[in-house]
C-alpha positions as a Python dict, from the first residue, in 0.01 Angstrom:
ca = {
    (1, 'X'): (0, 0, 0),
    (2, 'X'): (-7, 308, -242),
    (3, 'X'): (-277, 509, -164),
    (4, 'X'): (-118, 797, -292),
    (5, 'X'): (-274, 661, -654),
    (6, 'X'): (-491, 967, -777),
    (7, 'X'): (-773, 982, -1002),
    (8, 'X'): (-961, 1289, -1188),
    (9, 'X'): (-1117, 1558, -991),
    (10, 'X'): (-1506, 1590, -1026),
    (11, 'X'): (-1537, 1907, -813),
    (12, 'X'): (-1611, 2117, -1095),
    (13, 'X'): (-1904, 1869, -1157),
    (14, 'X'): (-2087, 1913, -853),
    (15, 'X'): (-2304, 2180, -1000),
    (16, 'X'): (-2616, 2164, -1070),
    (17, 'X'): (-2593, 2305, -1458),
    (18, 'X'): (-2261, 2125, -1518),
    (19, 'X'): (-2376, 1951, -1802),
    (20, 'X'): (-2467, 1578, -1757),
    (21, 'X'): (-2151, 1507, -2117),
    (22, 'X'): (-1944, 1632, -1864),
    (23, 'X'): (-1971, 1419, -1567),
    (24, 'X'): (-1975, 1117, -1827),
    (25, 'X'): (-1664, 1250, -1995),
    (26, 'X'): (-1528, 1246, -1622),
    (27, 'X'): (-1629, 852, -1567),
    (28, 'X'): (-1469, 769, -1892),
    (29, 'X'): (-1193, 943, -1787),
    (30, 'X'): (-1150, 732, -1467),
    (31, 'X'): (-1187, 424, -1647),
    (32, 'X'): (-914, 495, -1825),
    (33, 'X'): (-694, 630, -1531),
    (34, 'X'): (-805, 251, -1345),
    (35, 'X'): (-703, 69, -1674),
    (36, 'X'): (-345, 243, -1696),
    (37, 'X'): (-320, 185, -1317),
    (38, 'X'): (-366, -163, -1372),
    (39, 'X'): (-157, -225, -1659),
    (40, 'X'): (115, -87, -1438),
    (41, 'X'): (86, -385, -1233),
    (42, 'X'): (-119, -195, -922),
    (43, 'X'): (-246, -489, -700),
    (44, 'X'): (-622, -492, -694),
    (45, 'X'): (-606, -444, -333),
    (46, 'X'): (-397, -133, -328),
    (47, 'X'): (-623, 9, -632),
    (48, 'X'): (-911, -71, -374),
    (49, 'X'): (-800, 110, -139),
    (50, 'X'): (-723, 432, -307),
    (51, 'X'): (-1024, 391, -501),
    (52, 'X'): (-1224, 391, -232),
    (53, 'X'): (-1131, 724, -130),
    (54, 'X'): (-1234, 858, -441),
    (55, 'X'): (-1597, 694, -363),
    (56, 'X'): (-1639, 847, -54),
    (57, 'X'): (-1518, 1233, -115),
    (58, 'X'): (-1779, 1184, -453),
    (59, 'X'): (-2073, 1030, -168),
    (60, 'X'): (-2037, 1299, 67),
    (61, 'X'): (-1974, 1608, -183),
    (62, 'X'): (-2271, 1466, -374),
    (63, 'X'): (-2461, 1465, -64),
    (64, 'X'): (-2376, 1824, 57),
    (65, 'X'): (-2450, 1951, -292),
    (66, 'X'): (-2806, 1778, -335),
    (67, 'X'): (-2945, 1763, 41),
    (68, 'X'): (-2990, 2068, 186),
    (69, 'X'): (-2814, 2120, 508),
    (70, 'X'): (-3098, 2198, 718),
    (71, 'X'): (-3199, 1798, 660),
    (72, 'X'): (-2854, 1662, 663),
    (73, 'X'): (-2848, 1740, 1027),
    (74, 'X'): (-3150, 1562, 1120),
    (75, 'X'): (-3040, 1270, 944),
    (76, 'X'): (-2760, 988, 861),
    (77, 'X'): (-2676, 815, 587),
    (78, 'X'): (-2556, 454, 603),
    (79, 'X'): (-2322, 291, 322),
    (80, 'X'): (-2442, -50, 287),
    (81, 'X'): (-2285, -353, 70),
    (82, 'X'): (-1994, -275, -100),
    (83, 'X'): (-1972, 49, 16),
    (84, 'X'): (-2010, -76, 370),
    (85, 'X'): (-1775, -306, 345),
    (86, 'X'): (-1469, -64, 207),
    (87, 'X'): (-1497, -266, -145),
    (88, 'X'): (-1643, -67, -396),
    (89, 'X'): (-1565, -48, -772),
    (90, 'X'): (-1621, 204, -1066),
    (91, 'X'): (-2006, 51, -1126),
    (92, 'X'): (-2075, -21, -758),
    (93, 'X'): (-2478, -22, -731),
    (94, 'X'): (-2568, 338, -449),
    (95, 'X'): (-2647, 56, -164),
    (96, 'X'): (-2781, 289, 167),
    (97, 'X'): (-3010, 389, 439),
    (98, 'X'): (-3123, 654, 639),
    (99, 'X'): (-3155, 703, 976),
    (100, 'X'): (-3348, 1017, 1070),
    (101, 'X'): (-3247, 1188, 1405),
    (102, 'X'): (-3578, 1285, 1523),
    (103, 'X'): (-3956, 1198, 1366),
    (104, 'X'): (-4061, 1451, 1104),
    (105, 'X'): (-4233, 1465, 812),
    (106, 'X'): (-4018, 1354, 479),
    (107, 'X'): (-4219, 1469, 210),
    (108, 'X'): (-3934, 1765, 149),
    (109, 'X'): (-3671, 1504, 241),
    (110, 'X'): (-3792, 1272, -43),
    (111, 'X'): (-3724, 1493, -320),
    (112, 'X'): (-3368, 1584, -263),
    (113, 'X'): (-3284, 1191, -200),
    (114, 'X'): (-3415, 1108, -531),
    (115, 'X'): (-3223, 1418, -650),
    (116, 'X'): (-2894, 1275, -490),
    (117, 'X'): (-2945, 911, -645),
    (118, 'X'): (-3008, 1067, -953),
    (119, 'X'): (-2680, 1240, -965),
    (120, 'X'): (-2463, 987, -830),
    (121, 'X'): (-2595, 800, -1142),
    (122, 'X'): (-2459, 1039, -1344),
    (123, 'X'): (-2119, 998, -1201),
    (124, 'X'): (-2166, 641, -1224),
    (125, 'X'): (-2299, 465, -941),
    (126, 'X'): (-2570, 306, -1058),
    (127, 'X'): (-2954, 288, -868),
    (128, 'X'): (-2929, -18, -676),
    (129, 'X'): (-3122, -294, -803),
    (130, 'X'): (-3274, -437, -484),
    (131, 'X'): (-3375, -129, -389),
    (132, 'X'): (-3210, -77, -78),
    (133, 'X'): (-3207, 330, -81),
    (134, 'X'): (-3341, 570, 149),
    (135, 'X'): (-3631, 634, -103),
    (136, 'X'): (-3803, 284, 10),
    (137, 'X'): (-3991, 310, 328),
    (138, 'X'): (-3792, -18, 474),
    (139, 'X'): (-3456, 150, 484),
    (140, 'X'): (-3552, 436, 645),
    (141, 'X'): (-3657, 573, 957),
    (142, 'X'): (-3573, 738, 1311),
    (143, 'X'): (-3391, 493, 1517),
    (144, 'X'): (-3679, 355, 1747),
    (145, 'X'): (-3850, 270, 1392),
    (146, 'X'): (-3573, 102, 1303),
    (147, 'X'): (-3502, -145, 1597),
    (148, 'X'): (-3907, -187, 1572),
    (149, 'X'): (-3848, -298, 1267),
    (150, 'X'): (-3538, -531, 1333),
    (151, 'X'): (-3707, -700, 1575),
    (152, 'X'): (-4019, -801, 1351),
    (153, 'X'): (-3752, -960, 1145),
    (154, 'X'): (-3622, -1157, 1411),
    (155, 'X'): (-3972, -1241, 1511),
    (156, 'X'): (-4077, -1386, 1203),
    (157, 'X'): (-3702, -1448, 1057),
    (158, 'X'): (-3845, -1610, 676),
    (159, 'X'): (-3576, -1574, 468),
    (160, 'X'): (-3699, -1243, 302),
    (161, 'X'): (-3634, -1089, 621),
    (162, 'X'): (-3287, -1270, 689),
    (163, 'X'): (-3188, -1084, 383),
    (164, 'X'): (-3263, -773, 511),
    (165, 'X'): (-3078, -849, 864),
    (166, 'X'): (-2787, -977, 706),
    (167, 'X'): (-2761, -686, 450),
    (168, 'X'): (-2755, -463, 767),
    (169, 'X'): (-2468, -594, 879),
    (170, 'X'): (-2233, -426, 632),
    (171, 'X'): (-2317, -126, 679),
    (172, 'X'): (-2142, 177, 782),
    (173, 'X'): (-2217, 581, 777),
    (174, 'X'): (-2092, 784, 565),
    (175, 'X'): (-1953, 1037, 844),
    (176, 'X'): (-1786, 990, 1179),
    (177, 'X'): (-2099, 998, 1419),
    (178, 'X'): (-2187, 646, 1437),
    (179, 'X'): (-2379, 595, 1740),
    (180, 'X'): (-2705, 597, 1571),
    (181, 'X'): (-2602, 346, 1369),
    (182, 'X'): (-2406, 122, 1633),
    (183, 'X'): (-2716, 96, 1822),
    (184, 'X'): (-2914, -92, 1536),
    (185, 'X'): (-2619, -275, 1386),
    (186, 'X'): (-2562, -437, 1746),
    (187, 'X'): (-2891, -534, 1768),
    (188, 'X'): (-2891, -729, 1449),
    (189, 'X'): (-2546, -858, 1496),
    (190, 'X'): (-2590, -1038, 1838),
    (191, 'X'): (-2932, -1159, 1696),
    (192, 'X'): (-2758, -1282, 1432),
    (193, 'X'): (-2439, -1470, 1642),
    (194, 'X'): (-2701, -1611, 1893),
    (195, 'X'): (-2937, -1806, 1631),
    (196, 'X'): (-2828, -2082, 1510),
    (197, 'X'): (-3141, -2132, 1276),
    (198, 'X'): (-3087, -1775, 1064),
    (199, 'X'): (-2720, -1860, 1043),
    (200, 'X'): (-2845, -2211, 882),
    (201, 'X'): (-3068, -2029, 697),
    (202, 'X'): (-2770, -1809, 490),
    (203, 'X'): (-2577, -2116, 484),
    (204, 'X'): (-2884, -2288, 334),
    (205, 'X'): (-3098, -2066, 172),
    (206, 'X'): (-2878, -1805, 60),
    (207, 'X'): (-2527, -1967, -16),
    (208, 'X'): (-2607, -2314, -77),
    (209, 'X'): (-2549, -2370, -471),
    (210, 'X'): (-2494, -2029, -570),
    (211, 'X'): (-2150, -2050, -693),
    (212, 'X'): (-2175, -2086, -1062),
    (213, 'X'): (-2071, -2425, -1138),
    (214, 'X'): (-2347, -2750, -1164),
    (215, 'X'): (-2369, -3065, -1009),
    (216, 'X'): (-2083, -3183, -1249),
    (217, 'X'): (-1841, -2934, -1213),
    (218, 'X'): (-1929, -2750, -1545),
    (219, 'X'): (-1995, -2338, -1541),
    (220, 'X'): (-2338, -2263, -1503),
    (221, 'X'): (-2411, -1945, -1751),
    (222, 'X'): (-2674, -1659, -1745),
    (223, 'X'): (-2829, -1482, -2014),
    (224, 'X'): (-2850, -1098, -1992),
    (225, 'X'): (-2750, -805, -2207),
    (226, 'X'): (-2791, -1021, -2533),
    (227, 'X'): (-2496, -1250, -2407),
    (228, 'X'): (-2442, -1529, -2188),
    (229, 'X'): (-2164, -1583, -1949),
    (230, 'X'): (-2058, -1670, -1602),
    (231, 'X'): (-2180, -1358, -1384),
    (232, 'X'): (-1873, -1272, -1178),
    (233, 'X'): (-2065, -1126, -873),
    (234, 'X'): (-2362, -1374, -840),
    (235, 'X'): (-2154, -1673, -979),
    (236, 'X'): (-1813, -1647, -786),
    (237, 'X'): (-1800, -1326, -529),
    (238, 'X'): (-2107, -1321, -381),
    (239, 'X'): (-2089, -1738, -238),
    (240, 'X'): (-1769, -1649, -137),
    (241, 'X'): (-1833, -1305, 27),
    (242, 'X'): (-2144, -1414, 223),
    (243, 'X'): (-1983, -1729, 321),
    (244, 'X'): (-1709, -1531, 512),
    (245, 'X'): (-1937, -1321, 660),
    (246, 'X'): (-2106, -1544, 789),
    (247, 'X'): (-1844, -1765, 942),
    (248, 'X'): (-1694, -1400, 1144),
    (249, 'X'): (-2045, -1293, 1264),
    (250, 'X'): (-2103, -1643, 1390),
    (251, 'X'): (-1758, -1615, 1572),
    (252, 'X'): (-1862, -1288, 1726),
    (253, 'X'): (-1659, -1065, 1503),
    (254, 'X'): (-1845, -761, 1398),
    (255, 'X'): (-1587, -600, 1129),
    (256, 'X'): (-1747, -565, 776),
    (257, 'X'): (-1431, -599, 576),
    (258, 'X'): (-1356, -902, 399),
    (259, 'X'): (-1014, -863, 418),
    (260, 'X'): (-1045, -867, 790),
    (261, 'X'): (-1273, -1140, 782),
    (262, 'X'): (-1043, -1359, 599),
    (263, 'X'): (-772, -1287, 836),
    (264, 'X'): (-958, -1341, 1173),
    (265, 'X'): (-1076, -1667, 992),
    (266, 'X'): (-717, -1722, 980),
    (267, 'X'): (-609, -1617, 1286),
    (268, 'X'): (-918, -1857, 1467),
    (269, 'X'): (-826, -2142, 1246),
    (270, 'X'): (-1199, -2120, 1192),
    (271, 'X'): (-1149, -2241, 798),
    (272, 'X'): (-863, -2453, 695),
    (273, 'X'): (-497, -2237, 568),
    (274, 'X'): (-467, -2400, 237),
    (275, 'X'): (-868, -2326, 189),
    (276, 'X'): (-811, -1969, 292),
    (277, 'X'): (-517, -1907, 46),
    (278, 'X'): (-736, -2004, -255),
    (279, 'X'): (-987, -1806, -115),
    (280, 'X'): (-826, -1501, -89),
    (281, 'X'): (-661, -1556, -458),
    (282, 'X'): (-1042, -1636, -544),
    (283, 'X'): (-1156, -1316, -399),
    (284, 'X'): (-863, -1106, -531),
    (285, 'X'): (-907, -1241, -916),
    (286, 'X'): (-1325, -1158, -885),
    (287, 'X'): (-1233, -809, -779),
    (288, 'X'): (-1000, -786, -1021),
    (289, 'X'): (-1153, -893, -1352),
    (290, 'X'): (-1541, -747, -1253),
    (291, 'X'): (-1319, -437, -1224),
    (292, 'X'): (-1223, -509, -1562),
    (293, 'X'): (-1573, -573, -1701),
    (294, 'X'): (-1685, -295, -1552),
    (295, 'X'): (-1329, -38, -1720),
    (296, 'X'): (-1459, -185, -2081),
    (297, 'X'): (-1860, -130, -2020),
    (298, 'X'): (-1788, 235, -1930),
    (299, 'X'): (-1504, 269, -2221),
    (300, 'X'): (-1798, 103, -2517),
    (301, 'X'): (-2039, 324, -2307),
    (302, 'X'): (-2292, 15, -2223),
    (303, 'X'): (-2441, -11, -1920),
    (304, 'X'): (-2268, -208, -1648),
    (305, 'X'): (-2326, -564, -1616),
    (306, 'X'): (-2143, -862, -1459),
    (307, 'X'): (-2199, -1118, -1762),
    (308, 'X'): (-1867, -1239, -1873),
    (309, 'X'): (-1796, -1499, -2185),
    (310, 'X'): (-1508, -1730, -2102),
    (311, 'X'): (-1209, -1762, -2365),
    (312, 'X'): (-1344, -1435, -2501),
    (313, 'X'): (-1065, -1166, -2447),
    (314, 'X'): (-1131, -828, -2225),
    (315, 'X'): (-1171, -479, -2428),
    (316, 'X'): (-898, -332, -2593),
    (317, 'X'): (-630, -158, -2388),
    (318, 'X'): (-503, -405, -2158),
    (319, 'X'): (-183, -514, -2151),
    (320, 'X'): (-195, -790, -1839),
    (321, 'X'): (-272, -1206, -1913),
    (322, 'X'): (-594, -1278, -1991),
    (323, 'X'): (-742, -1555, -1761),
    (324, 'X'): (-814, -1879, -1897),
    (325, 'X'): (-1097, -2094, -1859),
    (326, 'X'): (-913, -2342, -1620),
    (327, 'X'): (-814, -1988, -1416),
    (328, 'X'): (-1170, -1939, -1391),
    (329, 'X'): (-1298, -2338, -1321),
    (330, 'X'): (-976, -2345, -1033),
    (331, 'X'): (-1145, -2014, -823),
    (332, 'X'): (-1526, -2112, -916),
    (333, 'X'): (-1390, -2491, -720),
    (334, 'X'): (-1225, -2258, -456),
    (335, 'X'): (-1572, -2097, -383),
    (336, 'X'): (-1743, -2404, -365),
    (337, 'X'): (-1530, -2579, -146),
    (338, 'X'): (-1613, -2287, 58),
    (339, 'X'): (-2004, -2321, 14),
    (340, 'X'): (-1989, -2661, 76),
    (341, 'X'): (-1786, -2647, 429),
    (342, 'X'): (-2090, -2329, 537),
    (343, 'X'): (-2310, -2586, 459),
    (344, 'X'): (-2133, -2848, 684),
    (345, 'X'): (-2070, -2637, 911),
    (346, 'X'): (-2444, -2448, 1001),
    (347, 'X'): (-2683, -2744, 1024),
    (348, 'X'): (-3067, -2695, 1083),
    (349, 'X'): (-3154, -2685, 1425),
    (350, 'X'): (-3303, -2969, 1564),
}
């Protein structure tokens, strides 16, 4: 694995007058560095992994620079989704929570969060769409809130609030001190393993027929952006994502990364080998080309989106195959196969 890979330094970005041209001069610039490192043949997985180094120094110097340090020790921050899971790329959506140490007042907290979002978004990391930030009243909170809160899920577990559970599961603080965090994450995990009717409910409700392709076998487009295309995320890596998850909590294993998901599946002969291959190849090629998508959206200086037109060649710059449409039909199959066996596999309860 080459984690040595390096990217641009920001640090002389962190200030608060450095202008905002210069942070997106920075972005551009690290598009460029992940295009070259691609074109060089750099596995997606090993880019990954560097990458995600990158992420995390830019979270937590971010953070120190925009949250004064009087609050950052009353308080943790939680990485959810990507982030969480060790998988983030150069558009990743700012995914998080906060857990607050003791109960105070966070009128003076509020301010400096949306300050922090605000210039993460400048370095690229987008406001995330669901709103899952510390700035909405659900995803934060001192720890007793928080289980309080988990447990109303569980309670009344509609699938609103199975979202919520199983978009706790992936998370993971930003710092070393985790035993805030591991108290509510075991919570929701061993609710999670021990009902049978949420775990039908993902495979039902939230994976069922979301891979991109329709009842006969033909891509199933979105409109967005002025386009339409297949959207990589929704369409092919979330199914497929979700659908591992799932399968590892079930099994009682509590790691977040889908890497080691697919390998404990493995290792459990929980999913079938052959199944798992094209799974992993599926996963590997979704990285890879949203990664892509996201190098050429930065480079034209549009805002990121997932939309991509089959046939219809990548930006300029790349030197690496272009994926056909029967590359992209054989991994959309791959993830329903997939979706189809959750769906076998986590029946209603009767």
């Amino acid at each position: 694995m080459r984690n040595e890979l390096s990217f641009p330094s920001f640090e002389s970005l962190l200030h608060f007058d450095a202008p905002l041209a210069d942070r997106r001069r920075w972005l551009r610039e690290v598009a460029v560095c992940s295009q070259n490192l691609l074109n060089e043949g750099v596995p997606i997985r090993d880019f990954m992994a560097a990458f995600q180094g990158l992420r995390v120094a830019l979270l937590q110097r971010v953070f120190e620079s925009t949250i004064s340090e009087s609050l950052r020790e009353r308080l943790v921050y939680v990485r959810f989704g990507s982030a969480g899971r060790g998988e983030d790329l150069l558009s990743s959506d700012l995914d998080h929570a906060i857990i607050l140490r003791d109960s105070f007042d966070t009128s003076t907290l509020l301010p400096e969060l949306q300050r922090f979002i605000g210039r993460m978004n400048e370095f690229g990391c987008p406001v995330c769409q669901g709103f899952v930030m510390g700035t909405n009243p659900r995803w934060i909170g001192t720890r007793e809130q928080w289980l309080k809160r988990i447990q109303g899920y569980f309670l009344f577990p509609d699938w609103e609030n199975v979202r919520y559970l199983f978009i706790s599961l992936d998370g993971r603080p930003m710092y070393e001190d985790t035993e805030d965090w591991d108290a509510i994450h075991d919570v929701v995990f061993d609710g999670i393993r021990k009902s049978p009717f949420i775990c039908w409910e993902m495979a039902h409700l939230g994976i069922h027929k979301s891979v991109a392709l329709n009842l006969f076998g033909r891509v199933r487009v979105q409109t967005g952006s002025g386009k339409t295309g297949l959207n990589i995320k929704e369409g092919l890596l979330t199914p497929i994502l979700h659908s591992v998850r799932l399968f590892t909590v079930a099994d009682g294993y509590p790691v977040s990364s889908t890497w080691q998901r697919i390998h404990h599946l493995r290792t459990r002969n929980l999913v079938p080998a052959n199944l798992l291959d094209r799974v992993e190849s599926a996963v590997e090629f979704g990285f890879l080309h949203r990664l892509r998508k996201q190098i050429d959206d930065v480079l034209m200086g549009r805002e990121p989106s997932d939309l991509v037109v089959l046939g219809t060649p990548f930006g300029g710059g790349w030197r690496m195959q272009e994926p056909s449409r029967e590359d992209w039909l054989r991994h959309l199959e791959t993830a329903k196969e997939l979706e189809r066996l959750a769906h076998r596999k986590f029946p209603k309860p009767r």
